[in-house]
Steps between C-alpha positions, in 0.01 A plus 500: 500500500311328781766386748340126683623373808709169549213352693279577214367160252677641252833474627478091570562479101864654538594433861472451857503680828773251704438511872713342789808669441690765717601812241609715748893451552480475079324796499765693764755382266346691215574834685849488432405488107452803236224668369599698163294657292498262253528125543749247619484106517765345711414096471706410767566681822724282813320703747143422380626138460609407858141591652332236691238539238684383185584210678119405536378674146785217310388242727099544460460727138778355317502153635889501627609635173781750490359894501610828511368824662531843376263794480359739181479881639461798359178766324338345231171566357473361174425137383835485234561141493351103618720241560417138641690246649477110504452523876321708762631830631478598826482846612453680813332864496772714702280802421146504357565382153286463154549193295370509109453134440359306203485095395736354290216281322417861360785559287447444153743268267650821327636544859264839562288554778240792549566679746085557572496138660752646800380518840641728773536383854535615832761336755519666820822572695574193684318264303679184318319310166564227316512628109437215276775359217228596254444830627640836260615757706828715492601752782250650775321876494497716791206615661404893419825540332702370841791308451492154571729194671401094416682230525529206235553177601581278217679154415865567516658638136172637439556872290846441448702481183442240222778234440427499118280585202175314490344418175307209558185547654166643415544772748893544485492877360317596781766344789705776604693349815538204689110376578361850360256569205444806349230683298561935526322797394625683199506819743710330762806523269656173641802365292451158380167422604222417306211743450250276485261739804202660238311767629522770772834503697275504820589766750299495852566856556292592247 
């Protein structure tokens, strides 16, 4: 799979490289954080939170709205899942990370999505972007089979448990947690979810 940069054409369909912004004491922060051998989301982490930086990133992304900062780490290969959000996502390469990303607008009203329209993207360590509310994506590949570190900046409540059952809404099967849609791969085994992902189960090792 060809791997395209985040300064690439391409990527101004999903996101947005956001400059002006000082990473670094975020990015010391992330240090203190695992790296297993699998994956693990933490949506909110105090440390990450009482940077300088999250300060400016609710005041100027999120126009003064609440957020929360946590971080995604772990090995990962594989494609497995796309979930959206009804608001941007910011996060903040720790390591060199690879993003699979696809458009919303693409999935069909059966709620499936083929997995040939994904597109794989570089983010170098150090670098912050803007991903679109529109944008699919799910959690971050490492580089030749590295682990990796990002953080995820989100509105606050983001990825955390639902209140209730929702029934209502076109799209309600797919809405997993608080301000989180998902469509999974069959392969991915994940309880609950839909799999509604047709085609390969992408894997960038290969």
């Amino acid at each position: 799979m060809k791997i395209k940069k985040v300064t690439d054409p391409e990527f101004s369909r999903y996101g947005r490289v956001i400059d002006g912004y000082d990473f670094s004491k975020l990015i010391k922060a992330m240090e203190h954080t695992p790296l297993p051998e699998d994956v693990i989301y933490e949506p909110s982490i105090e440390e990450l939170e009482a940077t300088d930086v999250a300060i400016d990133l609710k005041m100027r992304i999120y126009g003064e709205l609440p957020i929360q900062i946590g971080y995604c780490n772990g090995h990962n290969s594989k494609l497995n899942a796309l979930e959206y959000h009804r608001s941007s996502e910011v996060n903040v390469a720790v390591t060199d990370i690879i993003l699979l990303l696809g458009a919303e607008q693409d999935i069909e009203p059966d709620f499936t999505y083929d997995t040939s329209k994904v597109e794989a993207f570089l983010i170098p360590a150090g670098t912050g972007i803007e991903v679109y509310g529109t944008t699919l994506h799910y959690a971050p590949c490492g580089v030749d089979g590295n682990g990796f570190k990002a953080v995820v900046v989100l509105p606050k409540g983001t990825n955390t448990d639902l209140m209730t059952c929702h029934t209502k809404s076109f799209d309600d099967k797919l809405l997993t947690a608080k301000n989180k849609w998902l469509i999974a791969h069959e392969e991915a085994g994940i309880e609950g979810a839909v799999c509604g992902l047709k085609g390969e189960n992408i894997d960038i090792a290969k």
